[in-house]
C-alpha positions in Angstrom: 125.3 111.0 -169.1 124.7 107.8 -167.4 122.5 104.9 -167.9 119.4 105.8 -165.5 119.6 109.6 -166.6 119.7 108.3 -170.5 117.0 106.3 -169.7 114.8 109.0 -167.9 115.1 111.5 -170.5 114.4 109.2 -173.7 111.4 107.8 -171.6 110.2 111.7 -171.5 111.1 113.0 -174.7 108.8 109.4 -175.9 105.8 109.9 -173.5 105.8 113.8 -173.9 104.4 114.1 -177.2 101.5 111.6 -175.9 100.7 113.4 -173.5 100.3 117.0 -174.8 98.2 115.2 -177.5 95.7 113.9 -174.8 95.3 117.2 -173.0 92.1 118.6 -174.6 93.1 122.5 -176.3 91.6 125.1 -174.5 88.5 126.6 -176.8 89.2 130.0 -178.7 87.4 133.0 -177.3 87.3 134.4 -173.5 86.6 131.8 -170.1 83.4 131.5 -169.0 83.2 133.4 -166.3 84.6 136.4 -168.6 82.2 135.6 -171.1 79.1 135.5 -169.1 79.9 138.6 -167.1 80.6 140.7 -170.1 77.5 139.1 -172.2 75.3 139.9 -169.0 76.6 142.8 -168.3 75.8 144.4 -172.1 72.2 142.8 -171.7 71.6 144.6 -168.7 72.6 147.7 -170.0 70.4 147.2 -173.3 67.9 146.8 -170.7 68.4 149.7 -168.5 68.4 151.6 -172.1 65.1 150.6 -173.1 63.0 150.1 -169.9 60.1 152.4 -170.4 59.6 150.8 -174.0 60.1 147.4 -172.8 57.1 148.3 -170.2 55.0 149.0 -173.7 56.4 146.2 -175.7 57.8 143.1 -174.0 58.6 141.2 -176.9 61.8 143.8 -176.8 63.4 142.0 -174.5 63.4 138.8 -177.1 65.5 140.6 -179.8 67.8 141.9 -177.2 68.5 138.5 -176.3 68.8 137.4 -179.8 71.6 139.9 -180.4 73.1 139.7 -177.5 72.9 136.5 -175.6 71.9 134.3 -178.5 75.7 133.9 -180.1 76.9 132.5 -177.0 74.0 130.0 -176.4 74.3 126.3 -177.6 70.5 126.0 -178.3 71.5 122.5 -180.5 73.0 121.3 -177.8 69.9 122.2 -174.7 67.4 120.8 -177.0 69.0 117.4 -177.7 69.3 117.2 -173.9 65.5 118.4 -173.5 64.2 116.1 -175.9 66.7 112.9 -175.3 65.6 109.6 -177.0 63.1 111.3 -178.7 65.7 113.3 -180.4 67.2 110.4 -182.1 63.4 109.4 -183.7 62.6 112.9 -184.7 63.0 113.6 -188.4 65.8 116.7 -189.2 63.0 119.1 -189.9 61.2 118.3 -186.4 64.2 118.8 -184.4 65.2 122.2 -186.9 61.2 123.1 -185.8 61.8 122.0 -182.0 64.8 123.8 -181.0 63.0 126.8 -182.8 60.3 126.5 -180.5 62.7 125.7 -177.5 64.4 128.8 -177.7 61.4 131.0 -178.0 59.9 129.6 -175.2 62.6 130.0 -173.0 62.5 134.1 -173.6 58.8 134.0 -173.4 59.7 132.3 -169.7 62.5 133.8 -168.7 62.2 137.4 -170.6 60.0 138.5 -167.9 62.8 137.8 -165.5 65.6 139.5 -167.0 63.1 142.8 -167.7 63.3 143.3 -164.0 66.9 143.4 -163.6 69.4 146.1 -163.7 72.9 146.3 -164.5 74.3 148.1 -161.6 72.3 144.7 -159.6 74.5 142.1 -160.8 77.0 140.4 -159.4 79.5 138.3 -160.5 80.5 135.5 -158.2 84.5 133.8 -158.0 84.6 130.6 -160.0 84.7 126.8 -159.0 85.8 124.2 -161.2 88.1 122.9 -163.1 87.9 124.0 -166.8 90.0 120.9 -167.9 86.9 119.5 -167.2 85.2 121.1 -170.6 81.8 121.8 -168.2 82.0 125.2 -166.2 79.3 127.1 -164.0 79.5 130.5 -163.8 77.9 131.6 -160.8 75.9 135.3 -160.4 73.6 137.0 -158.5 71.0 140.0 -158.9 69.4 142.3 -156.5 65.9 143.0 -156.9 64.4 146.3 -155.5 63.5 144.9 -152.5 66.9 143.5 -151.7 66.9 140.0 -152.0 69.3 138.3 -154.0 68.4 136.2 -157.0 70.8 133.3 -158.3 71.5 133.1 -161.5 74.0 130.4 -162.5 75.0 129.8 -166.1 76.2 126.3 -167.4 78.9 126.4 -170.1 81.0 123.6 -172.2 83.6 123.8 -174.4 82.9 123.8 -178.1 85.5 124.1 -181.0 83.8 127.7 -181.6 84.6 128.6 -177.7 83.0 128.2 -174.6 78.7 128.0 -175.3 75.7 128.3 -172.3 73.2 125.5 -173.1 71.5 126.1 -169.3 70.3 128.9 -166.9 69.4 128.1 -163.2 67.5 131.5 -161.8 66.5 130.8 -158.2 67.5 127.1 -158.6 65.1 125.9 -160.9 66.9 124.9 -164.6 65.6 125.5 -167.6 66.7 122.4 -169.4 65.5 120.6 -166.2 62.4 121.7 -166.1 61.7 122.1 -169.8 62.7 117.7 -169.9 60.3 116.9 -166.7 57.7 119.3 -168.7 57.9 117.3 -172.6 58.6 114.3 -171.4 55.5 113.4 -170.3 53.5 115.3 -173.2 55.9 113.4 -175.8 55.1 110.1 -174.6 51.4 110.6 -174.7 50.7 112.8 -177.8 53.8 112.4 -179.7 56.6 114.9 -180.7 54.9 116.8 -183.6 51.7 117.6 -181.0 54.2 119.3 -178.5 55.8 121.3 -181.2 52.7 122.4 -182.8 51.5 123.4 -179.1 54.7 125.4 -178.7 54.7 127.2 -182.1 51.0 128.3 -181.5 52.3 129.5 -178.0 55.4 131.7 -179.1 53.0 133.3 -181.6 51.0 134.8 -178.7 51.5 138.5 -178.0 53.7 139.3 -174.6 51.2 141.0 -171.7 52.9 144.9 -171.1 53.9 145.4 -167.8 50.4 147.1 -166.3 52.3 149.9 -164.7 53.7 150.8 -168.3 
């Protein structure tokens, strides 16, 4: 072997260990966009399953998302983002008691939404990105009865337990977005254990049956 070839391959063998060790592992568990389709697709069809008594009882549609959406949903992780420097001054039980109330208000907002979708309505858009990256957007659609389509994108990032959702965009507008814009404000001028409070008394409120039920 000559000198330059010597050199080549003892500069790889040195540099190749490096480099595998900076390249993040991928997370256990399916991609994103397998994950979301299959977790959407079972929610749908719980849906479809129980749509007269979710006309009855709305409040069905929160346990179905507890079962089924819940395990891949990095609610820790959406309310630190929601909350941001508040987070840091809010004692462990506040933030337990906040992300509590977080999550419940997010099926009490969007529960309403996923009621009126059917399975055989949703479609599952090819995937941009770069999942190197650790951030991922799974992109889908819905058709209501009348035809339009509604977006529904799903944010995702890598976690040592596998790829988690911490957002959902339905016809642009993101929860975590909105929810922030929404607290901030309240946060700042009645203080973090108000807006909880206000939130816990909320979630306790019956859902309103679908009138046609």
């Amino acid at each position: 072997m000559n000198p330059l070839r010597r050199a080549m391959v003892l500069a790889f063998a040195f540099c190749a260990p490096l480099v595998l060790a900076a390249s993040p592992a991928a997370p256990p568990g399916p991609p994103p966009q397998e994950l979301i389709e299959k977790a959407a697709r079972s929610m749908l069809q719980a849906l479809d399953a129980e749509r007269e008594g979710l006309r009855r009882d709305p409040s069905r549609a929160r346990r179905l998302v507890d079962e089924i959406l819940l395990p891949h949903f990095d609610t820790d992780y959406a309310a630190r983002l929601v909350l941001g420097r508040h987070w840091r001054a809010a004692t462990p039980e506040q933030r337990q008691r906040f992300t509590e109330a977080f999550y419940q208000s997010l099926l009490r907002t969007y529960g309403a939404s996923l009621a009126a979708f059917t399975a055989d309505r949703l479609t599952v858009l090819p995937f941009r990105g770069d999942l190197a990256s650790g951030q991922a957007i799974v992109r889908t659609e819905v058709r209501r009865d009348d035809g339009t389509r509604v977006p529904v994108f799903y944010t995702l990032r890598a976690t040592p337990a596998g790829w988690k959702a911490w957002d959902v965009t339905i016809e642009g507008i993101s929860w975590v977005r909105n929810f922030r814009n929404d607290v901030g404000a309240e946060v700042e001028q009645r203080g973090l254990e108000a807006l909880i409070v206000r939130l816990e008394t909320e979630n306790r409120q019956p859902d309103v049956p679908d009138a046609a039920g």
